[in-house]
BAFIMI-858697 format. One record per residue: x, y negated, z negated of N, C-alpha, C in turn; residue number from 0; residue in one letter. Coordinates in steps of 0.001 Angstrom, whole numbers, plus 524288, in hexadecimal, padded with zeros to 5 digits. Atoms other than C-alpha are relative to their C-alpha. Last residue first. Layout:
# BAFIMI-858697
SITE     n.u     n.v     n.w    ca.u    ca.v    ca.w     c.u     c.v     c.w   seq   type
SITE       X       Y       Z       X       Y       Z       X       Y       Z   NUM      a
...
# end
This chain:
# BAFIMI-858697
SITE     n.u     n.v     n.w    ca.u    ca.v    ca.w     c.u     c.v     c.w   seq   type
SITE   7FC12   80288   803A5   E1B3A   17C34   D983E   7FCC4   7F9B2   80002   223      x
SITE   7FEF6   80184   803D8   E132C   185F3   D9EDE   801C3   7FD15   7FD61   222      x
SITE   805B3   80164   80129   E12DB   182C4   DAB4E   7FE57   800D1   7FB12   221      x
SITE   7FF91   80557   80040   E2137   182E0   DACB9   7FB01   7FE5F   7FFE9   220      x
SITE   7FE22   8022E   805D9   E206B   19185   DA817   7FEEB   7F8DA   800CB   219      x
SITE   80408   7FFAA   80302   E16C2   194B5   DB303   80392   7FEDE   7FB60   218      x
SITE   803C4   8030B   7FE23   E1F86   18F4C   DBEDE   7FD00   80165   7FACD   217      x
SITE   7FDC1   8054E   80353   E2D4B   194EE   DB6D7   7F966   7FCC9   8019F   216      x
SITE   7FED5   7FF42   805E4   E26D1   1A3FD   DB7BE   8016C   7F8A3   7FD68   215      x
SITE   8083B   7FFF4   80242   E2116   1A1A3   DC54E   801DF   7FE3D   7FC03   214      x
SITE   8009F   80632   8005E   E31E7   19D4A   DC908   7F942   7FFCF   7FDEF   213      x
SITE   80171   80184   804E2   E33E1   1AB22   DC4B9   7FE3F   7F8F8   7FFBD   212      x
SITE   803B2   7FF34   80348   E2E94   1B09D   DD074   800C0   7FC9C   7FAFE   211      x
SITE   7FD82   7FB20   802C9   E3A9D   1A9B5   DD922   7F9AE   8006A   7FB51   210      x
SITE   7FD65   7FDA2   7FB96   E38C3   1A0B0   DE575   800F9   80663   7FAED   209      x
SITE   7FCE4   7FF69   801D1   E2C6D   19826   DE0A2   804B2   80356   803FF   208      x
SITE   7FC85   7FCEF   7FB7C   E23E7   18F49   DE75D   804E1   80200   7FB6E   207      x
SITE   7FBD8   7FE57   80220   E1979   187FF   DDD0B   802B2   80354   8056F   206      x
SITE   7FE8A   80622   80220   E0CCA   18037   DE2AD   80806   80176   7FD51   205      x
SITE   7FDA7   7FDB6   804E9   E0B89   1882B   DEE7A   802A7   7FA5B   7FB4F   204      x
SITE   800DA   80480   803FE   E059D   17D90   DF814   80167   8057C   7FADF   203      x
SITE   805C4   7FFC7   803A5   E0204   18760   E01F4   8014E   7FF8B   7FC75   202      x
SITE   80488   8009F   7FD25   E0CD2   18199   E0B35   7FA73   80152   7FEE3   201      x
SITE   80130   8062F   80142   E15B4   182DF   E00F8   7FC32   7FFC2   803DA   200      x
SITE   802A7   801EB   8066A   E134D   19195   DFEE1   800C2   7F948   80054   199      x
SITE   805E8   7FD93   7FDC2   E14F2   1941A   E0FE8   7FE69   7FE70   7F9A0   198      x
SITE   80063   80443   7FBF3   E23A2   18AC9   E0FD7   7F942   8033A   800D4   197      x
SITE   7FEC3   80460   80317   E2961   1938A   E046B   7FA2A   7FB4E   80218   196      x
SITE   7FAF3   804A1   7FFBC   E2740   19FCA   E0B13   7FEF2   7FBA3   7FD44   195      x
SITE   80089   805BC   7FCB2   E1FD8   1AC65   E0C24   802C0   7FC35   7FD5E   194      x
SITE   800E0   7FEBB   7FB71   E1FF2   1BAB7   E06CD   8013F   7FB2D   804B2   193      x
SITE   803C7   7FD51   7FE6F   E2491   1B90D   DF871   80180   7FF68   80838   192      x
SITE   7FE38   7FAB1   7FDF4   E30BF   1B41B   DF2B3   7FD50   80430   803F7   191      x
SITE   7FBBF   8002D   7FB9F   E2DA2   1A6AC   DF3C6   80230   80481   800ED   190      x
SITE   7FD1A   7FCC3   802F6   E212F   1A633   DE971   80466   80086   806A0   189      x
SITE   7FF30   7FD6C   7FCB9   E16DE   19B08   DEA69   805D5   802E4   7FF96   188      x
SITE   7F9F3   7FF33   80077   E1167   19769   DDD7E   800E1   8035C   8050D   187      x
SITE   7FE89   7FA30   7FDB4   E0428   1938F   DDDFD   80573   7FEB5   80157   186      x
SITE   7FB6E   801B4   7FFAC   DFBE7   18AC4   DD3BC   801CB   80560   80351   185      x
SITE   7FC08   7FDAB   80227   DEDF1   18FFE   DD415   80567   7FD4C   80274   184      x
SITE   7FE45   8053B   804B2   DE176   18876   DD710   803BF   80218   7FD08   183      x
SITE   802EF   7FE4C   80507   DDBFF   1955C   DDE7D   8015B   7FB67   7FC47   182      x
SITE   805B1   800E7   7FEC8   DDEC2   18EC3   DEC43   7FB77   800E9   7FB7F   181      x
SITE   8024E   80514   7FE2A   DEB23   18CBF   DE9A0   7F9D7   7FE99   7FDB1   180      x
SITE   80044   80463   807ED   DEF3C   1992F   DE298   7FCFC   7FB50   80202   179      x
SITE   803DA   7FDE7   80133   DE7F8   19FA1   DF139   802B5   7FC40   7F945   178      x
SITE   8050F   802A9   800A1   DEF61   19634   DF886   7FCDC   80183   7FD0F   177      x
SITE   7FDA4   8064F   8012D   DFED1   1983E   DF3D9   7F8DE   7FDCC   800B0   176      x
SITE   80047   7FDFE   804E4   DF9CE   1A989   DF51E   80065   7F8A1   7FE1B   175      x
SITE   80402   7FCD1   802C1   DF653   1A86F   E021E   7FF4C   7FF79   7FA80   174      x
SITE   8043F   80629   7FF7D   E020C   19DC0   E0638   7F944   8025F   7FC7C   173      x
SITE   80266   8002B   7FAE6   E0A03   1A950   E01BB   7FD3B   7FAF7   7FFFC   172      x
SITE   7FC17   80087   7FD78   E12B9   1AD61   DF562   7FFFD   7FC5C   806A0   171      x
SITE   8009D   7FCA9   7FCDD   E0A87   1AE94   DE955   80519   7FC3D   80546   170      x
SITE   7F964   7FF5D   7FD7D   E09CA   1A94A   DDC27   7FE3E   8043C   804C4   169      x
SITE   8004F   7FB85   7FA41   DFCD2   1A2C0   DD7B9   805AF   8003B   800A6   168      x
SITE   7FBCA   7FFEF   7F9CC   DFEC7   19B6E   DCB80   8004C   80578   802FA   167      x
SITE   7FD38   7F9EB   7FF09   DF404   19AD9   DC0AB   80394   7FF24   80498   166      x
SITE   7FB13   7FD0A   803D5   DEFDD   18F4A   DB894   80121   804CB   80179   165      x
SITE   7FC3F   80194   7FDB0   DE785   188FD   DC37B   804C2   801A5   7FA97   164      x
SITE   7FD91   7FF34   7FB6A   DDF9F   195C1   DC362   804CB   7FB5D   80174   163      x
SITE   801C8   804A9   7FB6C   DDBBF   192E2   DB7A2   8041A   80438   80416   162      x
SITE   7FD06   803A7   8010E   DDD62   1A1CF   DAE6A   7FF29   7FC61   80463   161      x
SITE   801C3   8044A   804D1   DD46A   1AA89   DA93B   802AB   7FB11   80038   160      x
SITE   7FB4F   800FD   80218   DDCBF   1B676   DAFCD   7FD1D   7FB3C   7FB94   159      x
SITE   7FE8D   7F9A5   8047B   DD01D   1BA7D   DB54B   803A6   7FF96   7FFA1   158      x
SITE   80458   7FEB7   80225   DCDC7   1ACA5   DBC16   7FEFC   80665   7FC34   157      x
SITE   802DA   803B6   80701   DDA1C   1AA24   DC049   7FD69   800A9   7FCCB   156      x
SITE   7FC42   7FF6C   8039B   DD9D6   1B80A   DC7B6   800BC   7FC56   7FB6C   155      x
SITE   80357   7FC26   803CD   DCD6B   1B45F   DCEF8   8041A   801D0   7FA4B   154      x
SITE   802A4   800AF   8043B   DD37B   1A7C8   DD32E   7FD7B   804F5   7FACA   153      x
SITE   7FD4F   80267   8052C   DDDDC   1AE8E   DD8C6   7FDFF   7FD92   7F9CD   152      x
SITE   7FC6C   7FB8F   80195   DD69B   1B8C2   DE05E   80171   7FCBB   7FB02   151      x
SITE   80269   7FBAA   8040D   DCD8B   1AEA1   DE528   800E1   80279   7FBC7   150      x
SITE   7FDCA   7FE59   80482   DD837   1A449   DE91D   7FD4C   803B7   7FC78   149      x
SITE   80506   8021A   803C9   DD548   1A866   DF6EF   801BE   7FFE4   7FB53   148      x
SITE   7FF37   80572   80458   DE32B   1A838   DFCBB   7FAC0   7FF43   7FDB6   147      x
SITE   7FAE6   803D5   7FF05   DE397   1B403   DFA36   7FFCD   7FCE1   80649   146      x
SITE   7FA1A   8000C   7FFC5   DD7E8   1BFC6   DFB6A   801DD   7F8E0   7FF85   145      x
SITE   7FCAE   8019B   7FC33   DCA3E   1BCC3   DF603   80618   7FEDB   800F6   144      x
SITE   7FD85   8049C   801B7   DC561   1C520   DED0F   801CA   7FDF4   80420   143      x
SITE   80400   80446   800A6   DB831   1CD04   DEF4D   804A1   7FC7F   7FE36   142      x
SITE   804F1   800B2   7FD84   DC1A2   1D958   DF1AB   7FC5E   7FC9C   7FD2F   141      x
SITE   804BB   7FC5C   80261   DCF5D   1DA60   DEC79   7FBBD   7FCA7   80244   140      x
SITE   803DC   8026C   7FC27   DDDDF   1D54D   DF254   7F9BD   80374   7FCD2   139      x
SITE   80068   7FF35   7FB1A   DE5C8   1D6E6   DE63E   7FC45   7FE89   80344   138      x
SITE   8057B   7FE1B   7FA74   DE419   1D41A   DD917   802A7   7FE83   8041D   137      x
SITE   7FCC4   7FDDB   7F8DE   DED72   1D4EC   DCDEE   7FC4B   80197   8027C   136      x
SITE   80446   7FF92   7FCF0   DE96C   1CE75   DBEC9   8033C   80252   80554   135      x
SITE   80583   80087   80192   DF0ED   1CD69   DB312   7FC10   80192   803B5   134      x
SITE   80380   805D6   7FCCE   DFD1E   1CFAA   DB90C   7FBA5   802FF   7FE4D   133      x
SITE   7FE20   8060D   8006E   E0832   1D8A2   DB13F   7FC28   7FBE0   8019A   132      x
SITE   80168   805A1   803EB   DFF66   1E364   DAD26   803CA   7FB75   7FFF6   131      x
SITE   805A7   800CA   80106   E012F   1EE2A   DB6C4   7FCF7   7FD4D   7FC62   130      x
SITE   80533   7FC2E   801D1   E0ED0   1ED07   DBABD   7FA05   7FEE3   7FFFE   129      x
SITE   802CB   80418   8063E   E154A   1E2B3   DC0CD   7FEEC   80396   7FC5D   128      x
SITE   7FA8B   80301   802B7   E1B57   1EB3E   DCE44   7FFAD   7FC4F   7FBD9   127      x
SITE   7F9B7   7FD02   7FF14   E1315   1F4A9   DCF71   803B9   7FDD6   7FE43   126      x
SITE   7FEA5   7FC26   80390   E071D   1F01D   DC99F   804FD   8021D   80032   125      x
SITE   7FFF3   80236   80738   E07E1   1E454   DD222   8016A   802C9   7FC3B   124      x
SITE   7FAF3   8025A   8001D   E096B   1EC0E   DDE9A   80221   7FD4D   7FBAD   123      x
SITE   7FD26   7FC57   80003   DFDB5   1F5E9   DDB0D   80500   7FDD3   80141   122      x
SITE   7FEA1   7FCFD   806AD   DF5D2   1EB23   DD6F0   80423   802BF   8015A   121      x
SITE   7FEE5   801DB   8048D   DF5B9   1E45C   DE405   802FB   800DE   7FAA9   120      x
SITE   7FB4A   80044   7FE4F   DF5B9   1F0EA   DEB6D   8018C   7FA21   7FE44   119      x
SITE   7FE6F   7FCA1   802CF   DE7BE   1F200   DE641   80716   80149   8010D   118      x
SITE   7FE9D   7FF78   80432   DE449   1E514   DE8DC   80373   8037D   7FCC0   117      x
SITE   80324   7FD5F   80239   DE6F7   1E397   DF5C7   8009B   8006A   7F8AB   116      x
SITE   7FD4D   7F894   7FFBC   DF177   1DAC0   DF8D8   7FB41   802C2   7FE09   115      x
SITE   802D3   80067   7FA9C   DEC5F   1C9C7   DF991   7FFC1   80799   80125   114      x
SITE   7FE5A   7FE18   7F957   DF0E8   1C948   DEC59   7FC80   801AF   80407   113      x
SITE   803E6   8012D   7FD32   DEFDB   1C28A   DDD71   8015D   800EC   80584   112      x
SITE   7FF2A   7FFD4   7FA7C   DF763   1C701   DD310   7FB73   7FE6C   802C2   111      x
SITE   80361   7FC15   7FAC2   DF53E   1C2F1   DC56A   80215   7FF7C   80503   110      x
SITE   7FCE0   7FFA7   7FBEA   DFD6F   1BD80   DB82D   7FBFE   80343   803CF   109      x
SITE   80317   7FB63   7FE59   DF821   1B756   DAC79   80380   80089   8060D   108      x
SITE   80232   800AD   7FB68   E058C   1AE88   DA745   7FAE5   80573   80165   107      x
SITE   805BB   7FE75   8034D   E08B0   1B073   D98DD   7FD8B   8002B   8043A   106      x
SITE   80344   803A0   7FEBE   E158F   1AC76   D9BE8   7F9F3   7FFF6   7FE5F   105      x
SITE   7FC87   8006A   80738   E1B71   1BA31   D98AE   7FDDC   7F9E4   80051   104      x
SITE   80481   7FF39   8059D   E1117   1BD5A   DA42D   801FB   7FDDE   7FB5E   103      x
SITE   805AF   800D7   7FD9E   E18C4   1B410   DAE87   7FC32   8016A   7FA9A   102      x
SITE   7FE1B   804D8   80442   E26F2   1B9E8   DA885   7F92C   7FBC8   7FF64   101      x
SITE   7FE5F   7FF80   8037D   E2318   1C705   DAE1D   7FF0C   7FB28   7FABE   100      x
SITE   803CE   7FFF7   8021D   E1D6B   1C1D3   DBA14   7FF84   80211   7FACB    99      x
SITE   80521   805E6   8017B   E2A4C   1BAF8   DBB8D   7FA48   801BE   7FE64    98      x
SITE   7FF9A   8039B   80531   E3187   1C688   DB7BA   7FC09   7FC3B   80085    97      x
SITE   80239   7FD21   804F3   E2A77   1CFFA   DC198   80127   7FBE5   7FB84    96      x
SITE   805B5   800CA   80125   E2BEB   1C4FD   DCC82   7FE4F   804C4   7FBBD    95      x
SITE   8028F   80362   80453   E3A2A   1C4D2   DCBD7   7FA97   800DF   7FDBF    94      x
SITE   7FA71   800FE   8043D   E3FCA   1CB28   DD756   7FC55   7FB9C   7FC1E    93      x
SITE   7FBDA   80401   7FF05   E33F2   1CDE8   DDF72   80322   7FE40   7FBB9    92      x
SITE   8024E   8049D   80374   E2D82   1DB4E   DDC1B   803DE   7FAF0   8046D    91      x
SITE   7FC2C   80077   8035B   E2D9A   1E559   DE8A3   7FD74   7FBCE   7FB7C    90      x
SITE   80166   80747   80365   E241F   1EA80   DEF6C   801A8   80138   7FC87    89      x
SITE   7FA99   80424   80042   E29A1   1F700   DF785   7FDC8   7F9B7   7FF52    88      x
SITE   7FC2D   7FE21   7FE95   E1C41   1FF62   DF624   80348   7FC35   802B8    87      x
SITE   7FB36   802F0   801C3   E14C0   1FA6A   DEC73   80592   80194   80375    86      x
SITE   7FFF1   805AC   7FF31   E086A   1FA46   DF364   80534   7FD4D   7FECF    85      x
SITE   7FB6F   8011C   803D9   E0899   209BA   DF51A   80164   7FB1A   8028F    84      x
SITE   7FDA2   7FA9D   80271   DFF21   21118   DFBB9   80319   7FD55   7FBEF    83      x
SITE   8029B   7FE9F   8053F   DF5EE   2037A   DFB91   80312   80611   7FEB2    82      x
SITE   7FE3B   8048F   8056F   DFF3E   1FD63   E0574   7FF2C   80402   7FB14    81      x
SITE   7FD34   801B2   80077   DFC0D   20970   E1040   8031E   7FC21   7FB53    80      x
SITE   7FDB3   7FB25   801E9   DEFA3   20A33   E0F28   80555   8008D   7FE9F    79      x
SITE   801EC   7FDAC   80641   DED40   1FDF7   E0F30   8012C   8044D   7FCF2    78      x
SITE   7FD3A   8040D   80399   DF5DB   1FB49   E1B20   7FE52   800C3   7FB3D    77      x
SITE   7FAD0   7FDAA   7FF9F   DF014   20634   E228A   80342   7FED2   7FA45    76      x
SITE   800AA   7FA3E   8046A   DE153   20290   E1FB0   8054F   80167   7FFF0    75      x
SITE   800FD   8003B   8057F   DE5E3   1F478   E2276   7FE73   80476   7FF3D    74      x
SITE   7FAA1   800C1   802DA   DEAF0   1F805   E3151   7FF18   7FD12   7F913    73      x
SITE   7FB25   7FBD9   7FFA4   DE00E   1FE9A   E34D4   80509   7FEAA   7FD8E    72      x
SITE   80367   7FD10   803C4   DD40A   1F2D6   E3083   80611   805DA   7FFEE    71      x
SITE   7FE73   801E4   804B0   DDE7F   1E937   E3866   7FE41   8057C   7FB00    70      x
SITE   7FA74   7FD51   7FF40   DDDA2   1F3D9   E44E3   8027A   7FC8E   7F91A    69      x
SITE   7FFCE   7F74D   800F2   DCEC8   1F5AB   E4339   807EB   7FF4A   7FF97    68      x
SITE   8017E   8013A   805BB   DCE4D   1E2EF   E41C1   80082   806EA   7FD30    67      x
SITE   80588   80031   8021B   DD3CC   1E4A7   E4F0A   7FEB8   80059   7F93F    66      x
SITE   800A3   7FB1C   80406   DE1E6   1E125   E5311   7FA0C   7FF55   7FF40    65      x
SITE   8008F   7FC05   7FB12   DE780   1D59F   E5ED4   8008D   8048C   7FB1F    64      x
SITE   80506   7FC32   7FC4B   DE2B9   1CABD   E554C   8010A   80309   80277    63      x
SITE   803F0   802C5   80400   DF07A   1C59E   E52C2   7FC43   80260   80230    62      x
SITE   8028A   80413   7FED3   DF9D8   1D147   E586B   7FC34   7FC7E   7FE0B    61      x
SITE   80490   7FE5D   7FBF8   DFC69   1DEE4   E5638   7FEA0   7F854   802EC    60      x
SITE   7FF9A   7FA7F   7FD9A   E069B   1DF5E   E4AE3   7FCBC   7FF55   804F1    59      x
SITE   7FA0D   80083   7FECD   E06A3   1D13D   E4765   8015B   80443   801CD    58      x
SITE   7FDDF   802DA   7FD75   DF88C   1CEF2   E460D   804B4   7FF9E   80322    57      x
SITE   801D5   80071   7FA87   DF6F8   1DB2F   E41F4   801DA   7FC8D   8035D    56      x
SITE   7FD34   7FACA   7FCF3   DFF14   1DA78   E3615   7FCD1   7FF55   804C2    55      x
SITE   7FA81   8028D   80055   DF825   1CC2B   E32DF   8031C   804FC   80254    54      x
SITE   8013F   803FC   7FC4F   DE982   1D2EC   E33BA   805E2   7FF07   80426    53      x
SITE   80198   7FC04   7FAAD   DEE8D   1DE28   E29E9   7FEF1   7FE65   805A0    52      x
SITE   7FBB9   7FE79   7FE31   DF380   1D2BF   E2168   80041   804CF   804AE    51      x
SITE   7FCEC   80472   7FC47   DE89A   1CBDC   E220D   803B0   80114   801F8    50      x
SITE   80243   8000B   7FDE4   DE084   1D7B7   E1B3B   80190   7FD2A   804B1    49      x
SITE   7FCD6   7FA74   7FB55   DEAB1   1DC3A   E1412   7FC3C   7FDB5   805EB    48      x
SITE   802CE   7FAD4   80159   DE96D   1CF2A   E0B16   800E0   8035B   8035C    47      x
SITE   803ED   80238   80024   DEDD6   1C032   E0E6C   7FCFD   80507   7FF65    46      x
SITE   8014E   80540   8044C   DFBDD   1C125   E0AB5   7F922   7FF4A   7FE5B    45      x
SITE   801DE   7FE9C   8056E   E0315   1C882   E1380   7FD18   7FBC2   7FD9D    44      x
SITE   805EA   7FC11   7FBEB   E051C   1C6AD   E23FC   7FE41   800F6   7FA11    43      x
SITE   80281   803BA   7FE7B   E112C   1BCBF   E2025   7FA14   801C7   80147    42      x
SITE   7FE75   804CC   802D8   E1AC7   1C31A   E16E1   7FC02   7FB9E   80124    41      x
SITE   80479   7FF53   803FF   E16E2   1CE74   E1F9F   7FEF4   7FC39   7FCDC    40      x
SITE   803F6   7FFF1   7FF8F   E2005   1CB90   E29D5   7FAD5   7FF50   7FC26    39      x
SITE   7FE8C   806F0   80030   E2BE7   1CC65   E2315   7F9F4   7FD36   800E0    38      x
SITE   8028E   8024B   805E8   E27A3   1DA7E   E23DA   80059   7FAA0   7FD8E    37      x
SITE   7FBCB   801BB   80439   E2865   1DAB1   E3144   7FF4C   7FF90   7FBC8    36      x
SITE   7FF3F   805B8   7FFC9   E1C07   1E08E   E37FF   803BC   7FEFE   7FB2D    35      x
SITE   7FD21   8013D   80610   E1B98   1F008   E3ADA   80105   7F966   8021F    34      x
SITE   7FAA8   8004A   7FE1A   E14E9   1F32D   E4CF6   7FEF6   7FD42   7F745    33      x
SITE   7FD81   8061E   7FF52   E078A   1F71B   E4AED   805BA   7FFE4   7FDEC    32      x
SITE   7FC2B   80322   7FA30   E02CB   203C9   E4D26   80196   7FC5C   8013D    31      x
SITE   8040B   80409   7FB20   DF86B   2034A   E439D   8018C   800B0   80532    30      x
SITE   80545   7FE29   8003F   DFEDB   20CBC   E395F   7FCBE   7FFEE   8045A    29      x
SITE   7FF7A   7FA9E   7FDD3   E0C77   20555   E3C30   7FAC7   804EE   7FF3D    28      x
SITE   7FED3   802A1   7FB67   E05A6   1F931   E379F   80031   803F0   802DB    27      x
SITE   8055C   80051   7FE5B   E01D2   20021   E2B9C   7FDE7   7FDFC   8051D    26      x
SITE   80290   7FA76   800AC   E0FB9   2027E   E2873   7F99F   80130   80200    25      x
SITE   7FE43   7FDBC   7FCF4   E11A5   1F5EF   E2BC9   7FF61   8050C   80107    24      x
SITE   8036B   801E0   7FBDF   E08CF   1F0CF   E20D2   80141   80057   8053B    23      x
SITE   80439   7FDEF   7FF8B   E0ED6   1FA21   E16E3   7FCB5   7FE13   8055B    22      x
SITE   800D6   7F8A9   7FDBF   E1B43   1F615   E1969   7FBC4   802A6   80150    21      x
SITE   7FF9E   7FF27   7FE3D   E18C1   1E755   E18CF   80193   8060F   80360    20      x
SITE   803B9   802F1   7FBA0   E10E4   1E640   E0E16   8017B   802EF   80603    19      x
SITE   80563   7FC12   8003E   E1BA1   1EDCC   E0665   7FBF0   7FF34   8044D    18      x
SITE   7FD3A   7FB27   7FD3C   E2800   1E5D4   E0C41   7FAB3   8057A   7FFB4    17      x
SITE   7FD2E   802F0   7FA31   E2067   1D7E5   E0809   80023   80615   802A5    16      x
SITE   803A4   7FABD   7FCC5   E1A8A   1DE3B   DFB32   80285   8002F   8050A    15      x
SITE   7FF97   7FF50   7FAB4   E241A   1D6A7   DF19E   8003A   80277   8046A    14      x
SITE   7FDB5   7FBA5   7FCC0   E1E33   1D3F1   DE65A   8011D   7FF77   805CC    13      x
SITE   7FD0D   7FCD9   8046F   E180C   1C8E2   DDDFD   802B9   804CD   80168    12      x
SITE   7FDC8   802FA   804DF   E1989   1BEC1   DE771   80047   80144   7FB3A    11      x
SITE   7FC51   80347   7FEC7   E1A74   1C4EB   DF5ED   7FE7F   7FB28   7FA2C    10      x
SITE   7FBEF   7FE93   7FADA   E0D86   1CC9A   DF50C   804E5   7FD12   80065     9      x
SITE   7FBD7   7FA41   7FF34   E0815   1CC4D   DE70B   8047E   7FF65   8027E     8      x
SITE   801FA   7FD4F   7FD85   E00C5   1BDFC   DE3AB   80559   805FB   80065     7      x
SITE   7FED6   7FED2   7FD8F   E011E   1B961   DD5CF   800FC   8038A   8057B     6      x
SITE   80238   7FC3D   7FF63   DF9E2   1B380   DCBD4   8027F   7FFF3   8078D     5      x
SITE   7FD18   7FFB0   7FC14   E0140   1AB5A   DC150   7FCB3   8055D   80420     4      x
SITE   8028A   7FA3B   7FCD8   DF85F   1A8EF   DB5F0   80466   7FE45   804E3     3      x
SITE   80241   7F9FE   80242   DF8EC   19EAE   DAA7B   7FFEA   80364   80403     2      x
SITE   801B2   7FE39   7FD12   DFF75   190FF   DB076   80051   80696   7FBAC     1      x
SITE   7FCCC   7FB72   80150   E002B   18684   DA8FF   7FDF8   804CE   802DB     0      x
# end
């Protein structure tokens, strides 16, 4: 039976996609680098700012043709930048307030778990959940190891009080399908998010949904 649902941000409890990508153009234009599609992004996200600052380059300037002074430039921008305002044009996805709604009426513990700084973490959560729907909400933070390490996740089991194989990872990415994996967590891959059908079977997602409330029927049928 499953007690805890612990969920990642970017493309499965909100949808940052158009945010991400403003800000991180915006920071582009800073550099002198030519704005990258926002479609784009869907694919340069996932693994913290740090990769993703890499990933913009790459594609702005060339693979390797940048110095480690022009990555260090284009993350003070970008930080700056995000952290004015994290919530700017992130939306909910049609549903996902009820389902995490229906989730607690369940009795379910509920946490986030993300690759996003922490503090722009919270500040997207709070916004759109309030400030006591999820038990727990961590972001990227120091001595943890970012996604797919199941660090993060485990640590969360573990101050919730609950197995880890009684919790379901929800997230959207191969990132997020290895890190439940790897923590001994059931993982629900989510179709609305950033990536595709054909990248969550390939990391063995054990559930594929297309609509939030399908969480809501996966933890009732575990009950019964």
């Amino acid at each position: 039976m499953y007690k805890a649902c612990i969920f990642d941000l970017d493309g499965t409890l909100a949808n940052t996609l158009d945010s991400i990508a403003f800000f991180a153009n915006e920071a582009l234009k800073k550099c002198g680098h030519p704005p990258i599609d926002t479609d784009e992004y869907r694919y340069l996200v996932g693994n913290g700012v740090n990769r993703l600052t890499h990933r913009m380059l790459d594609m702005a300037c060339g693979e390797q043709n940048y110095t480690e002074e022009d990555v260090s430039k284009l993350r003070f921008f970008y930080d700056k930048l995000y952290e004015s305002n994290p919530n700017y044009i992130v939306t909910n996805y049609s549903g996902m307030q009820e389902t995490v709604a229906s989730l607690k009426q369940l009795g379910l513990r509920l946490a986030v778990l993300s690759n996003k700084p922490h503090n722009c973490t919270s500040a997207i959560v709070n916004a759109l959940f309030g400030e006591d729907t999820f038990d727990l909400c961590y972001g990227q933070r120091q001595h943890v190891e970012r996604k797919p390490s199941p660090q993060g996740a485990l640590l969360i089991a573990d101050e919730l009080g609950i197995e880890p194989k009684d919790c379901l990872y929800i997230g959207d990415t191969n990132t997020d399908m290895q890190t439940g994996a790897a923590a001994g967590m059931d993982t629900v891959g989510v179709l609305w998010g950033f990536r595709g059908r054909g990248e969550l079977e390939e990391n063995n997602a054990k559930y594929i949904v297309k609509q939030p409330e399908e969480i809501v029927e996966i933890v009732a049928c575990s009950m019964r």
